[in-house]
Legacy VTK file of the C-alpha trace (Angstrom):
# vtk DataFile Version 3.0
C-alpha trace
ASCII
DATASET POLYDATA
POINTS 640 float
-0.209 -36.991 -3.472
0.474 -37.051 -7.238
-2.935 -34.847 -7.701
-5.428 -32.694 -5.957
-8.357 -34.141 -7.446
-11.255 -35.582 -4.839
-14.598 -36.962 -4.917
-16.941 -33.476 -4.174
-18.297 -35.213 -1.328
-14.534 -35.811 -0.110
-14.123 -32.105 -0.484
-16.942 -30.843 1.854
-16.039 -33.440 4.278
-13.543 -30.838 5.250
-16.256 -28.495 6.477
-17.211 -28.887 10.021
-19.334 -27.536 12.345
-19.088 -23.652 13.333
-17.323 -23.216 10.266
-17.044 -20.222 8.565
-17.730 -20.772 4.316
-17.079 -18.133 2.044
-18.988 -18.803 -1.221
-17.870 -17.391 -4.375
-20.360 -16.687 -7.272
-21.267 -13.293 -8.769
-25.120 -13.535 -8.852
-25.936 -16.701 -11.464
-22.289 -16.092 -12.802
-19.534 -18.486 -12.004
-21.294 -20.252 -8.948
-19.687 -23.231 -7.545
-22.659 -25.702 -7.771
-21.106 -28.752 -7.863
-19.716 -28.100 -4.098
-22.861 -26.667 -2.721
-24.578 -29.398 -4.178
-22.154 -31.843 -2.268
-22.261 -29.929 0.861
-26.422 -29.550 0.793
-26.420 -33.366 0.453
-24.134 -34.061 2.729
-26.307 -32.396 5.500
-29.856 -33.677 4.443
-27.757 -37.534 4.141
-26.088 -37.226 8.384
-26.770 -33.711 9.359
-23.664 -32.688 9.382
-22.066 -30.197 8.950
-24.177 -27.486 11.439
-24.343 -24.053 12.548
-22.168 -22.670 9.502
-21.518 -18.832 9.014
-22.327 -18.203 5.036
-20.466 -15.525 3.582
-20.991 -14.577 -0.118
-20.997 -11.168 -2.116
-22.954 -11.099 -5.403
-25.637 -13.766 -4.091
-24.553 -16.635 -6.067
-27.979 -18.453 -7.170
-30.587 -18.738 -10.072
-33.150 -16.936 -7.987
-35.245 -20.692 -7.627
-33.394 -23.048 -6.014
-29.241 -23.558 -7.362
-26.673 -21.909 -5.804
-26.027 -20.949 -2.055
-30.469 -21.803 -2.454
-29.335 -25.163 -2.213
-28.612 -24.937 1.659
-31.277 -23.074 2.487
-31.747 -25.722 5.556
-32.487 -25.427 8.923
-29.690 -26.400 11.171
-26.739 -26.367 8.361
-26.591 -22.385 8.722
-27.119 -20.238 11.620
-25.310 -17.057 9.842
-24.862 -15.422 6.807
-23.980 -12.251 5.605
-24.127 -11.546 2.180
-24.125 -8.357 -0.436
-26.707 -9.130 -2.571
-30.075 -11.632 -1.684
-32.341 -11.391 -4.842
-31.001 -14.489 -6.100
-30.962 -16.729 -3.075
-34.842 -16.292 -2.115
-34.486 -19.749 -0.297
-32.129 -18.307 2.229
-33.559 -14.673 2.312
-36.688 -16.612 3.673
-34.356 -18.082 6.578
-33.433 -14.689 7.472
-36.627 -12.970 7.040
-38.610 -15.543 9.111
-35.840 -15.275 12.141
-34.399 -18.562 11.121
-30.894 -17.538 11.118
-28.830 -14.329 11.987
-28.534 -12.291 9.035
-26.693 -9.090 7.779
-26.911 -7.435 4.988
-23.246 -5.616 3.635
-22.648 -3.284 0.681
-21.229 -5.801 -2.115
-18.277 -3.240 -2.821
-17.815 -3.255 1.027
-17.665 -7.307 0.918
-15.565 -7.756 -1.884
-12.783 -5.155 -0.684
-13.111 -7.206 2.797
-11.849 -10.636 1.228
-8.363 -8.966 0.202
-8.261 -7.090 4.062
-8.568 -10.541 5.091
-5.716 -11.882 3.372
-3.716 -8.730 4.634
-4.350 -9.334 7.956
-6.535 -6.464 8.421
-9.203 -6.203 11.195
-11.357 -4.642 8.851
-12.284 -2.031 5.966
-12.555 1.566 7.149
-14.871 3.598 4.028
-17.228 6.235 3.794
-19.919 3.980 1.984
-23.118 3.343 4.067
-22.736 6.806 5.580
-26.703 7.392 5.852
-28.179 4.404 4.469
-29.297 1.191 6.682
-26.376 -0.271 7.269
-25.179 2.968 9.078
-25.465 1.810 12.505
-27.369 4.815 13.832
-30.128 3.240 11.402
-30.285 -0.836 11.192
-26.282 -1.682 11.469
-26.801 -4.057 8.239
-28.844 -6.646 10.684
-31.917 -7.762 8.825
-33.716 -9.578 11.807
-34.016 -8.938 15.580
-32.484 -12.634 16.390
-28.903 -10.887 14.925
-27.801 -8.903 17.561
-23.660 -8.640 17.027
-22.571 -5.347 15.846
-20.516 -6.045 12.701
-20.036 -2.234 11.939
-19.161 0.881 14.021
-19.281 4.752 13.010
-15.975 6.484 13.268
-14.677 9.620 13.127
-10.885 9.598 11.029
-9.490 12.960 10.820
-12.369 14.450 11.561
-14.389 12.989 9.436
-17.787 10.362 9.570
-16.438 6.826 8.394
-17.862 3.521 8.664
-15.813 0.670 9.891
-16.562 -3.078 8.872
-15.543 -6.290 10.170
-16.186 -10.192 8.793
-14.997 -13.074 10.627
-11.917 -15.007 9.422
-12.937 -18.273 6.814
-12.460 -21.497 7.497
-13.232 -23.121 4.597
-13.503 -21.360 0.528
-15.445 -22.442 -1.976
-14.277 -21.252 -5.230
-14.506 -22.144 -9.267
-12.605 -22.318 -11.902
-12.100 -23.688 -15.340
-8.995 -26.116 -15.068
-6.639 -26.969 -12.484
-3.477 -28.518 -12.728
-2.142 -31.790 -10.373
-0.178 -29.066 -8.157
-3.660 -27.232 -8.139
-2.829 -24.188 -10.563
-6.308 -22.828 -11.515
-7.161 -21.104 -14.682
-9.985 -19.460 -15.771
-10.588 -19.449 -19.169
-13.827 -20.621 -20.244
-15.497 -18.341 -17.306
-17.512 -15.195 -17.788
-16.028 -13.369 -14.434
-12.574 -13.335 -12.588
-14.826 -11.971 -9.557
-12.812 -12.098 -6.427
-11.545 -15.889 -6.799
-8.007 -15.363 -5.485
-8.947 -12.992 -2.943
-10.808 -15.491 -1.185
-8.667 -18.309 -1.625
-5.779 -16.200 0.545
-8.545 -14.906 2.822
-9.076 -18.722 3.551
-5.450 -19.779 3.243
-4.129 -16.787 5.435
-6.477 -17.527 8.191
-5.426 -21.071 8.565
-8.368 -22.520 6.520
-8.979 -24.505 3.160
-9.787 -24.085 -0.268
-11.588 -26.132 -2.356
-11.934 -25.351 -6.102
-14.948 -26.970 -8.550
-13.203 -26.865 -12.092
-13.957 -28.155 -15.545
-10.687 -30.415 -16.581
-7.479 -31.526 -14.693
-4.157 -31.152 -16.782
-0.782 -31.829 -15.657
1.589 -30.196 -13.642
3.445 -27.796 -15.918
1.620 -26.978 -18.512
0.228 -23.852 -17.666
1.872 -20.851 -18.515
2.245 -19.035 -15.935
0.229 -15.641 -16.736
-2.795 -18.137 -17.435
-2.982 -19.258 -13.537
-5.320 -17.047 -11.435
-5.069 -18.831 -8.400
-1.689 -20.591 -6.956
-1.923 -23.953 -6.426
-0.006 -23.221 -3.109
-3.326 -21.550 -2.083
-5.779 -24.823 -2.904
-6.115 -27.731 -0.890
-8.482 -29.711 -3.106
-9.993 -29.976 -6.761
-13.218 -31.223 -7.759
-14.084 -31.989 -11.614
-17.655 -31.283 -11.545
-20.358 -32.755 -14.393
-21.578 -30.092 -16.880
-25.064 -29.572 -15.800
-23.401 -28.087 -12.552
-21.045 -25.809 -14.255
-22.512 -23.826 -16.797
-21.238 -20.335 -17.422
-24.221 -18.982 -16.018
-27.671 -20.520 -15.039
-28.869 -19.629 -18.639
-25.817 -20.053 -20.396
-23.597 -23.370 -20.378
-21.079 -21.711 -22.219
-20.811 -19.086 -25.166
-17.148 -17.858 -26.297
-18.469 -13.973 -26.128
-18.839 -14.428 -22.820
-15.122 -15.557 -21.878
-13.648 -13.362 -24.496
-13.152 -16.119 -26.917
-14.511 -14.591 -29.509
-16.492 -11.178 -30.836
-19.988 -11.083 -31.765
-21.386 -8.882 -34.384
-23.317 -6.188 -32.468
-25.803 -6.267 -35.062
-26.790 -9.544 -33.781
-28.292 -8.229 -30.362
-31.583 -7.853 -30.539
-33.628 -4.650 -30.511
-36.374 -4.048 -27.691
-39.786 -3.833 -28.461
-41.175 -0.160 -27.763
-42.714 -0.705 -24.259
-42.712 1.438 -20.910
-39.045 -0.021 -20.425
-38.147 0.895 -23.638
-39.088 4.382 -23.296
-37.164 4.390 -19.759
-33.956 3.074 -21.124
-34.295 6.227 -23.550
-34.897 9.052 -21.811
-31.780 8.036 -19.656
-29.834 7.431 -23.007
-30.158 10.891 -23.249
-27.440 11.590 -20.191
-25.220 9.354 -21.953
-22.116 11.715 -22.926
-18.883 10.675 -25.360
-15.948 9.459 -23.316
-18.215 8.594 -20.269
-17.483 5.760 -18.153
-21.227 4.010 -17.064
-22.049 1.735 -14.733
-25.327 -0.342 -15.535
-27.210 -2.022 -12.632
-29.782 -5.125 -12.706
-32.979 -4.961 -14.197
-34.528 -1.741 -16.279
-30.823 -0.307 -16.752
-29.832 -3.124 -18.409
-31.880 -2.013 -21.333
-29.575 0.848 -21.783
-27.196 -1.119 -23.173
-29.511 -2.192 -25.843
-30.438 1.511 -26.649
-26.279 2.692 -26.756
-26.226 -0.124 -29.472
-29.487 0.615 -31.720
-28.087 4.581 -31.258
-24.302 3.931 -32.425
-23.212 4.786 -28.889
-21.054 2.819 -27.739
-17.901 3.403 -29.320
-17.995 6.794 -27.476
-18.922 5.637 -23.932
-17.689 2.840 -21.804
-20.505 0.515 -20.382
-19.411 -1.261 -17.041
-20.661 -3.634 -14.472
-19.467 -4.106 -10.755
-19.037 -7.710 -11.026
-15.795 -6.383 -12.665
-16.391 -6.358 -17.196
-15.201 -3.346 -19.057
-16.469 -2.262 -22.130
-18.714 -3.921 -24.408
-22.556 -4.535 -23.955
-23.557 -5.775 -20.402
-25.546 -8.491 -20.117
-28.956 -8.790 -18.577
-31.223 -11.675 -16.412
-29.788 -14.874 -16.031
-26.487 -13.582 -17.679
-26.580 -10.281 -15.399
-22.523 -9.251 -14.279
-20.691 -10.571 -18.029
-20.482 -8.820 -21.290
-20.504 -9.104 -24.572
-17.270 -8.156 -26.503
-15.784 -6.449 -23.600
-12.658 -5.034 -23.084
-11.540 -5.932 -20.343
-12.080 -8.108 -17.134
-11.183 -6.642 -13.659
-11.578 -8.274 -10.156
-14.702 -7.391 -8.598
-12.542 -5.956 -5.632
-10.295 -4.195 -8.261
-13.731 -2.770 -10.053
-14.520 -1.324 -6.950
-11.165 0.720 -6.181
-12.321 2.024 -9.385
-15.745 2.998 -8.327
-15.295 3.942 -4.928
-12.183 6.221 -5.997
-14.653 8.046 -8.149
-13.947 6.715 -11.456
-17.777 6.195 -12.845
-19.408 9.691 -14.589
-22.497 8.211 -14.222
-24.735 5.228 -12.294
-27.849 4.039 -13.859
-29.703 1.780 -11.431
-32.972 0.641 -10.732
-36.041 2.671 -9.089
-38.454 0.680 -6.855
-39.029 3.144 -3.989
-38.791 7.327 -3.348
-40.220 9.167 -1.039
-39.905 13.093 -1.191
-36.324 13.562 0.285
-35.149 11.516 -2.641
-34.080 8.734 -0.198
-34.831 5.315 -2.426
-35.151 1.637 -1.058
-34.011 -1.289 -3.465
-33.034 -3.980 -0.782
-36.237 -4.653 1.335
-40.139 -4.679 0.484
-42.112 -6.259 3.588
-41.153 -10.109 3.916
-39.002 -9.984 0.336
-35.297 -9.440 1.222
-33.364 -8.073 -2.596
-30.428 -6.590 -0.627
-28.332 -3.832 -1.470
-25.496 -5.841 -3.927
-23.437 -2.948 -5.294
-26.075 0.114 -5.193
-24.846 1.779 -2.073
-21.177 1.976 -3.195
-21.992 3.229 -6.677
-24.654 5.391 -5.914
-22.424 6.785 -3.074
-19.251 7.557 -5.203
-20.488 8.327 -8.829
-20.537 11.906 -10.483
-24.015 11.517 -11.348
-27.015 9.309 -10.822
-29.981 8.202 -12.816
-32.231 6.030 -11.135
-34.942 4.536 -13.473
-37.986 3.154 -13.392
-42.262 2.297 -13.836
-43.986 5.535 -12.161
-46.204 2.355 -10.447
-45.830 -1.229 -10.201
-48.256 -4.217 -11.011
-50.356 -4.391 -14.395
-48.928 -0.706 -16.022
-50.143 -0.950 -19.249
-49.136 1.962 -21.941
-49.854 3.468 -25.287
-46.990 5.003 -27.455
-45.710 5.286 -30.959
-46.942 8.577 -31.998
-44.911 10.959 -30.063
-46.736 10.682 -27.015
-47.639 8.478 -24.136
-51.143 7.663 -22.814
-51.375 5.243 -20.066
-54.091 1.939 -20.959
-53.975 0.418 -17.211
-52.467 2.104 -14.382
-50.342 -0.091 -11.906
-51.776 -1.243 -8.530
-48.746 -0.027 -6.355
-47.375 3.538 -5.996
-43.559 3.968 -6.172
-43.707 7.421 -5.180
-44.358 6.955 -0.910
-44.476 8.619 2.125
-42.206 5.642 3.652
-39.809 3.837 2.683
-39.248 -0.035 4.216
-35.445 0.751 4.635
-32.811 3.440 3.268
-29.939 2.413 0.371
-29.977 5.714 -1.262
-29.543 8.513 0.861
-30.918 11.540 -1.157
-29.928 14.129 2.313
-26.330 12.778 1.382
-26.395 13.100 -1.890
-28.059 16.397 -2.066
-25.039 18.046 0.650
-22.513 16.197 -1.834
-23.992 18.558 -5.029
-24.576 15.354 -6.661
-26.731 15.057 -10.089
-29.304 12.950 -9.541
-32.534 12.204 -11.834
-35.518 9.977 -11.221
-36.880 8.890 -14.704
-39.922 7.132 -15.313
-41.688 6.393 -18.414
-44.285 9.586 -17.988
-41.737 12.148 -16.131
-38.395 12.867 -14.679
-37.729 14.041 -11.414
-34.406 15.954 -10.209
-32.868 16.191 -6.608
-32.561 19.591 -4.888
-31.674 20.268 -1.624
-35.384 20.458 -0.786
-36.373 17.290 -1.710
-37.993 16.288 -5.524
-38.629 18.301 -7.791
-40.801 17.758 -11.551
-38.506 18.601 -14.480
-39.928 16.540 -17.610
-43.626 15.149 -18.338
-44.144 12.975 -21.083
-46.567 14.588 -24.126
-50.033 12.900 -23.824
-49.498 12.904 -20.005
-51.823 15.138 -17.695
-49.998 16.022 -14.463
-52.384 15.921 -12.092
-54.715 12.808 -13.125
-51.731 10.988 -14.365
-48.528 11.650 -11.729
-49.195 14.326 -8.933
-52.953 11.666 -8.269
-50.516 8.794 -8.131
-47.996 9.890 -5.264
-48.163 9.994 -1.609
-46.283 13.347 -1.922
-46.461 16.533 -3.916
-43.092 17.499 -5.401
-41.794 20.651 -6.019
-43.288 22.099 -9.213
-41.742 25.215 -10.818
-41.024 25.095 -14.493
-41.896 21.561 -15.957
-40.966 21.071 -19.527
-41.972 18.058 -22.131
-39.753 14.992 -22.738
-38.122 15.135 -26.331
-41.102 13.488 -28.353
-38.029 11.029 -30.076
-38.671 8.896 -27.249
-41.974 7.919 -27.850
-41.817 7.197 -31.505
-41.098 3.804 -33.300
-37.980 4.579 -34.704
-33.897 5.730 -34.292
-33.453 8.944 -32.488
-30.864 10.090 -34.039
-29.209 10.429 -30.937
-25.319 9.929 -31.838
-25.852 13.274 -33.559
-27.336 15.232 -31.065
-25.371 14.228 -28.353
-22.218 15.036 -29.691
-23.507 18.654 -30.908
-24.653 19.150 -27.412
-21.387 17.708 -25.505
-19.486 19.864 -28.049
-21.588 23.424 -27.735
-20.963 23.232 -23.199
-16.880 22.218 -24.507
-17.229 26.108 -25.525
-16.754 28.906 -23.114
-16.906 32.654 -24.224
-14.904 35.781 -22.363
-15.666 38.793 -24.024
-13.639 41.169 -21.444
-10.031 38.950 -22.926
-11.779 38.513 -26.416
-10.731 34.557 -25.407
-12.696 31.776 -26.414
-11.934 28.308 -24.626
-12.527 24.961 -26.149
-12.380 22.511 -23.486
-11.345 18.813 -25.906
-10.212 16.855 -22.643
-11.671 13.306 -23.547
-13.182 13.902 -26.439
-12.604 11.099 -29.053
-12.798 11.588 -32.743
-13.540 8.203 -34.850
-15.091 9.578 -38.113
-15.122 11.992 -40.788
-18.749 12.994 -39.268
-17.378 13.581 -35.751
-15.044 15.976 -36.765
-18.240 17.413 -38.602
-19.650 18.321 -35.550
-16.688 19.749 -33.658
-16.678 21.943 -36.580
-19.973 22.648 -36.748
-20.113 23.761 -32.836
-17.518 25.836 -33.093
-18.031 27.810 -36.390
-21.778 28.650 -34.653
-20.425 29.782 -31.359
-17.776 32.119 -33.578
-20.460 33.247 -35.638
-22.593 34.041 -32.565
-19.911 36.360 -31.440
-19.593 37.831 -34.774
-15.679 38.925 -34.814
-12.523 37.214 -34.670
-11.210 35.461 -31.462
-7.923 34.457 -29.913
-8.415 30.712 -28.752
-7.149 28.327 -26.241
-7.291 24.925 -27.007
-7.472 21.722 -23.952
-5.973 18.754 -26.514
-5.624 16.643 -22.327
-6.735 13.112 -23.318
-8.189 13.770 -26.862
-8.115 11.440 -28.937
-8.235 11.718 -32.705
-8.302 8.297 -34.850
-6.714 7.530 -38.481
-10.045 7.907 -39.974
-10.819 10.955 -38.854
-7.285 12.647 -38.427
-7.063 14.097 -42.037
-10.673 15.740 -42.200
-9.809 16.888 -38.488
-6.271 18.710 -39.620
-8.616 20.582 -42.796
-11.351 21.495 -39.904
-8.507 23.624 -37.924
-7.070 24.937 -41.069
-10.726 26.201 -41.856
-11.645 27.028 -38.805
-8.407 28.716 -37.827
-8.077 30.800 -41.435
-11.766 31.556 -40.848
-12.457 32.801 -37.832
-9.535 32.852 -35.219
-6.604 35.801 -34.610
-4.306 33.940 -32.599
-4.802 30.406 -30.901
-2.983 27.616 -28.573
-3.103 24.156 -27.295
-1.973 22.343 -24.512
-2.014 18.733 -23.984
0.024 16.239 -21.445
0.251 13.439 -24.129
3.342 13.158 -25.990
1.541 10.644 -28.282
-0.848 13.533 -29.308
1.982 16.035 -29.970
3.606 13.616 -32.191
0.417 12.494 -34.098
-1.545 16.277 -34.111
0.889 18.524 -34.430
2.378 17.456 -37.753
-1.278 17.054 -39.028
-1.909 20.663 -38.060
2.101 21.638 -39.032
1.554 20.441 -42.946
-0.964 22.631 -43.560
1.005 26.131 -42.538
-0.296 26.245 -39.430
1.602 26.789 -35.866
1.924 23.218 -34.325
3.114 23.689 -31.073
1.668 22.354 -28.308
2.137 23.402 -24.534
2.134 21.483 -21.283
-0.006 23.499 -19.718
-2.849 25.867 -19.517
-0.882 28.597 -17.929
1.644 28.218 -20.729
-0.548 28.142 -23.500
-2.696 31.745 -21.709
0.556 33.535 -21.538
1.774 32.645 -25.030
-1.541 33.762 -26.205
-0.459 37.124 -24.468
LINES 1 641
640 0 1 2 3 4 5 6 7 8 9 10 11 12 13 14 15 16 17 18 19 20 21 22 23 24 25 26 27 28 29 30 31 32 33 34 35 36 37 38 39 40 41 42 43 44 45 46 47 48 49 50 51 52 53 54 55 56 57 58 59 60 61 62 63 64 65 66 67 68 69 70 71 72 73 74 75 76 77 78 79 80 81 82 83 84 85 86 87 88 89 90 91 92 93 94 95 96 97 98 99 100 101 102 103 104 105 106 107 108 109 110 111 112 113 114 115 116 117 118 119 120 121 122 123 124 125 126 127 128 129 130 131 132 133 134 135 136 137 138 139 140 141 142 143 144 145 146 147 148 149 150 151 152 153 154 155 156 157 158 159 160 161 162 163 164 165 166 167 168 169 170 171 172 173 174 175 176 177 178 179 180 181 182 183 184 185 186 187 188 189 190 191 192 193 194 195 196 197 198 199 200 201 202 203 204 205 206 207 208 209 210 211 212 213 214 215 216 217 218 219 220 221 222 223 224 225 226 227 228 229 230 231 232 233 234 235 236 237 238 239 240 241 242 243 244 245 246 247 248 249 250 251 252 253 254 255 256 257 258 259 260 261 262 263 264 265 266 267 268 269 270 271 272 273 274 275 276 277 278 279 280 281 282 283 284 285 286 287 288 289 290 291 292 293 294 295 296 297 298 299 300 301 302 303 304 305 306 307 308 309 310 311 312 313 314 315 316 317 318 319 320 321 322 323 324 325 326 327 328 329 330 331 332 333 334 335 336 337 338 339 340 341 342 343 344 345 346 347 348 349 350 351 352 353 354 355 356 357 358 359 360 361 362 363 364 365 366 367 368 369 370 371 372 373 374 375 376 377 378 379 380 381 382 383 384 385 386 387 388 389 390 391 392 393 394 395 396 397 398 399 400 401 402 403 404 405 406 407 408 409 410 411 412 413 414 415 416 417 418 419 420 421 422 423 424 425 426 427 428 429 430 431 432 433 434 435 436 437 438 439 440 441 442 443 444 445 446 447 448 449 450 451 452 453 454 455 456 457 458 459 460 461 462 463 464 465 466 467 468 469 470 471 472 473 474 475 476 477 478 479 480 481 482 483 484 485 486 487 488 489 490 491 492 493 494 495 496 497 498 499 500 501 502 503 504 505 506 507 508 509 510 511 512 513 514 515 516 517 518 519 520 521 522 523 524 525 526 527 528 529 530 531 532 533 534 535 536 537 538 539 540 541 542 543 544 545 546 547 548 549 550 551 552 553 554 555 556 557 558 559 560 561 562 563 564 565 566 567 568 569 570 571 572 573 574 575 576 577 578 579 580 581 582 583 584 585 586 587 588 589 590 591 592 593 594 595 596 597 598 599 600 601 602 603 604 605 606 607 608 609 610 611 612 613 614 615 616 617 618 619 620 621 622 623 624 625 626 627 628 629 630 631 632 633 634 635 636 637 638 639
C-alpha cells in the first residue's frame, strides 16, 4: 500500500464481534468522533459489530449525545469499563438500567493500565481505592448486579493492603490525532491533550490487535521530523481523514491556538466571575493557595479557582494542573474541561499520574456533592445518575492536602453578598451534609489515619477533618449557625471554637490576596530557638519575581527579629529558591540590611550550584560572607 488512508467505515469494518475497543478521548477533549460515528452507524445499518467490551478513561463525550454516547445501543456493547461517566449519560443509562455489565475504575488506575498492557503486565498493583467502592470488600468497581467478574483483588505486598487491577487485552484502538503521514506517523499538533494516545496504540499493537487513528491531514512519508511524531506508524494499521464538524478540539472549541500551545493569550483577557455563591467558594479556597505550590484543579466549582489565582496575581507563584496531563497556565473549565490556557507544559495522562500518585501535588481542590460525618464524600453515584469517579480517588488518595468545595445544599440556593457578609435569599431543596452516602470515593477513615489536611468549604462555612469525624472551623458573617447550617444537616459536627471567614471574601472587590499570602507563607518559613539563640529561615521553594516580594521576605523577618528583641545567629535553607533578575538586586540590599541590622553570625546552605553562582556574588559585592554550604549539618556547625 502506498498509504494508510481508508474510508472510516473501512476502518471499523475491522471490529468484530466480542471485540475488545479501547476508546481514547479525555472527557470532550480530543475524542475520536469521526470513528465512533462510523462504528455507531455501522451497527444501526447490519447490526454488526455485537457484544463489544468498551474501554475508555476520561469518558470521552459532550455529555448529550457525541462521543462513546454515540453507541449507546443495545446489542453493540455488552461491557464497558470506564474512569469517568459524566459525559457519556447515554451509556451510564445502559449500565444503570442492567443493560450491560459495567465497572467503574479510578481514571489514574486506567490510564497507568494501558502502558502495563503494552508491557505485558497482568495488571497494576497500587494502593489507590484502598477504602473507597472499588475496594472489593465494598462494591469491587461493579456498578450493576448483572456484572459479576471480579476485575480487582485486595492484596497484601510486604505486608501491606494493596489493590490489584486487571483489564482485558484490546483488540481493536481507537485513537486521534492531528496528521498522519503515508507510513502512518501521527502528530499531534493542533490538539489540546497528548492523553494516553501511544499507550494505547502499543496496548492494542502488543496484544495482537489494531489501531485505527482519525486525523486532520495526510502528508507524505518523510516529512515529519522525527521529535514531532507521537505515535509510530509501525504501531497504526489505518488512517481516517475525518470532516471538521467531527474533529473539533473540543465539543465547544473547533480549534483555538492557546489551546495547542500555538500561541499565548493575554491573561487579562479571561474573564472575571460575577460575585455569586461559586464565587465566594473559589475564594475561600484561594486562601490555601501557597507560593511554589503545585495544584491540581478538578471539574466543576474548582475550576473557578483558576479564575480567582488570575484576578489575585497568583499564578506566577503556584502551578495550576489538571490530570488529563497540562502543566501550568490557567485550566480550563465545561466543555473545554482537561486543556489550558498558556500552559507550560503537556504530560501524558499516564505520565501526570506517576506524578500524582508519587505524591507530587501540595494540594487537590475537587468538587463537594456528598459528606456524611466521617468525612467520607460520594462524587460518582446519586440514585439512577452514574458521574463516576474519573481522577478523584487517585488525587484525593495521594495529595498533601485536600480541599473539597462546594454549595452547603443543592437545587434553587439563592444568596446575598457584597457587603462583607452573606445572607442566604432561597435555601436549596437538597442537603449535602447526609447521614448516607449512595457510594464511597473519598474515604475520610483513610485519610484521617494518613494525618492528611483536609477542608470542606462551602459558601457559609468550612469544615476540617479530625480523627473523629467533622468538625466547624469557619462561618460566614451574616450566617446564624443553627438556623442556617447545623438546621440543614442530617448530622451535628463537632463544634469547639468556630471563627468567622475573612470578610474579603464577601465583598465586590480584589482581596489583596498576593500580599497576604506571601506575608503569611513567609512568617511559618521562620522558626525561633531561644535555648541556641538560632533563628531558622526555612527559603526551600520560595521564588522571588519582584522588587515587592523581596519586600515581604524582609518585612517577615525584620518583625520576627524585632519580636525577639536582640541579635541572632541565623541559618539560612537557600534548597530550591529561586531569586529572578528583577528582584535579585533589591534582594542582595535586603540581606545587607537585614544582616548589618539585626543578625551576629549567619549561614546558608543550598544544593543548587546555579544559586551559588548567581546569590553568592550578589551577597559577596556588598562585604558580606558568600559562602554557601551543602548542607544543613554543615552550615549548624560552621555557625558553631
Amino acid at each position: 500500500m502506498k498509504t494508510k488512508e481508508v474510508s472510516a467505515a473501512d476502518a471499523v469494518a475491522l471490529v468484530h464481534d466480542g471485540d475488545v475497543v479501547i476508546c481514547s478521548g479525555f472527557g470532550p477533549v480530543g475524542v475520536p468522533d469521526a470513528l465512533l460515528h462510523a462504528l455507531a452507524a455501522c451497527h444501526e445499518k447490519t447490526l454488526r459489530p455485537q457484544n463489544l467490551t468498551l474501554v475508555w478513561g476520561g469518558g470521552p463525550g459532550d455529555a448529550v449525545d457525541k462521543g462513546v454516547n454515540r453507541l449507546a445501543r443495545e446489542g453493540l456493547v455488552a461491557r464497558a469499563i470506564g474512569g469517568h461517566w459524566g459525559q457519556v449519560p447515554r451509556m451510564a443509562a445502559l449500565a444503570m438500567g442492567g443493560k450491560i455489565q459495567a465497572y467503574n475504575f479510578p481514571l489514574g488506575v486506567m490510564s497507568r493500565l494501558y502502558r502495563d498492557i503494552a508491557a505485558g503486565l497482568p495488571g497494576n498493583l497500587t494502593r489507590v481505592g484502598l477504602g473507597t467502592f472499588v475496594d472489593p470488600r465494598q462494591e469491587g468497581a461493579k456498578i450493576n448486579a448483572q456484572t459479576t467478574e471480579d476485575l480487582i483483588d485486595l492484596v497484601t505486598v510486604a505486608g501491606e493492603e494493596m489493590l490489584y487491577y486487571r483489564l482485558p487485552k484490546p483488540q481493536v484502538a481507537l485513537i486521534r490525532a492531528t496528521t498522519a503521514d503515508t507510513d502512518g506517523n501521527l502528530s499531534m499538533e493542533n490538539e489540546a491533550l497528548t492523553q494516553d494516545t501511544l499507550a494505547i496504540a502499543m496496548a492494542a499493537k502488543n496484544s495482537g490487535g489494531v489501531v485505527i487513528a482519525q486525523v486532520q491531514y495526510i502528508t507524505e512519508a518523510g516529512t515529519m521530523a522525527p521529535r514531532q511524531v507521537k505515535v509510530p506508524g509501525m504501531l497504526v494499521d489505518c488512517v481516517v481523514v475525518a470532516p471538521a464538524e467531527l474533529h473539533m478540539q473540543t465539543f465547544a472549541t473547533p480549534y483555538h491556538p492557546a489551546l495547542s500551545g500555538a500561541m499565548r493569550m493575554p491573561l487579562e483577557a479571561v474573564p472575571s466571575m460575577a460575585l455569586d455563591e461559586r464565587k465566594i467558594i473559589a475564594r475561600r479556597a484561594a486562601f490555601e493557595l501557597l507560593p511554589n505550590a503545585v495544584v491540581n484543579l478538578g471539574v466543576g466549582m474548582p475550576e473557578g479557582v483558576s479564575s480567582i489565582a488570575n484576578e489575585e496575581r497568583l499564578l506566577s507563584y503556584i502551578t495550576l494542573t489538571a490530570e488529563s496531563g497540562v502543566i501550568g497556565g490557567v485550566p480550563g473549565s465545561h466543555m473545554n474541561f482537561g486543556t489550558s490556557v498558556n500552559a507550560t507544559a503537556v504530560l501524558d495522562t499516564n505520565q501526570q499520574f506517576d506524578f500524582y500518585d508519587g505524591g507530587g501535588l501540595d494540594l487537590a481542590i475537587l468538587g463537594l456533592a456528598e459528606s456524611d460525618a466521617r468525612g467520607n464524600i460520594n462524587v460518582s453515584r446519586f440514585g439512577p445518575k452514574l458521574a463516576g469517579a474519573g481522577g478523584f480517588i487517585n488525587i484525593t488518595q495521594n495529595s498533601r492536602a485536600v480541599l473539597f468545595i462546594g454549595t452547603f445544599t443543592a437545587g434553587g440556593l439563592s444568596v446575598r453578598t457584597g457587603d462583607g457578609t452573606l445572607t442566604i435569599a432561597t435555601e436549596g431543596k437538597f442537603r449535602k451534609f447526609v447521614d448516607q452516602l449512595g457510594q464511597i470515593t473519598f474515604s475520610g477513615e483513610y485519610a484521617a489515619k494518613a494525618g492528611k489536611k483536609v477542608l470542606y468549604i462551602t459558601e457559609r462555612c468550612v469544615f476540617g477533618l479530625t480523627a473523629d469525624g467533622l468538625e466547624l472551623l469557619e462561618v460566614a458573617p451574616g450566617i446564624d449557625m443553627e438556623r442556617d447550617i447545623l438546621a440543614q444537616m442530617a448530622f451535628r459536627p463537632r463544634i469547639r471554637n468556630p471563627q468567622p471567614m475573612d470578610a474579603r471574601i464577601f465583598r465586590d472587590a480584589p482581596m489583596g490576596l498576593k500580599d497576604s499570602l506571601l506575608a503569611i507563607s513567609m512568617l511559618e518559613r521562620i522558626s525561633w530557638n531561644p535555648q541556641s539563640n538560632r533563628l531558622f529561615i526555612n527559603f526551600q521553594g520560595l521564588k522571588l519575581v519582584s522588587p515587592k516580594d523581596v519586600s515581604d521576605v524582609e518585612y517577615a523577618v525584620v518583625t520576627r527579629c524585632k519580636e525577639i528583641g536582640h541579635r541572632v545567629n541565623v541559618v539560612v535553607n537557600y534548597d530550591g529558591f529561586e531569586v529572578l533578575e528583577p528582584a535579585l538586586e533589591a534582594y542582595a540590599k535586603a540581606v545587607e540590611h537585614i544582616t548589618t541590622h539585626y543578625y551576629d553570625n549567619v549561614t546558608r546552605y543550598s544544593t543548587s550550584a546555579f544559586l551559588v553562582k548567581k546569590l553568592g556574588p550578589a551577597i559577596r559585592a556588598r562585604g558580606l560572607s558568600s559562602h554557601i554550604y551543602e548542607t544543613r549539618n554543615e552550615a549548624e556547625s560552621a555557625l558553631g
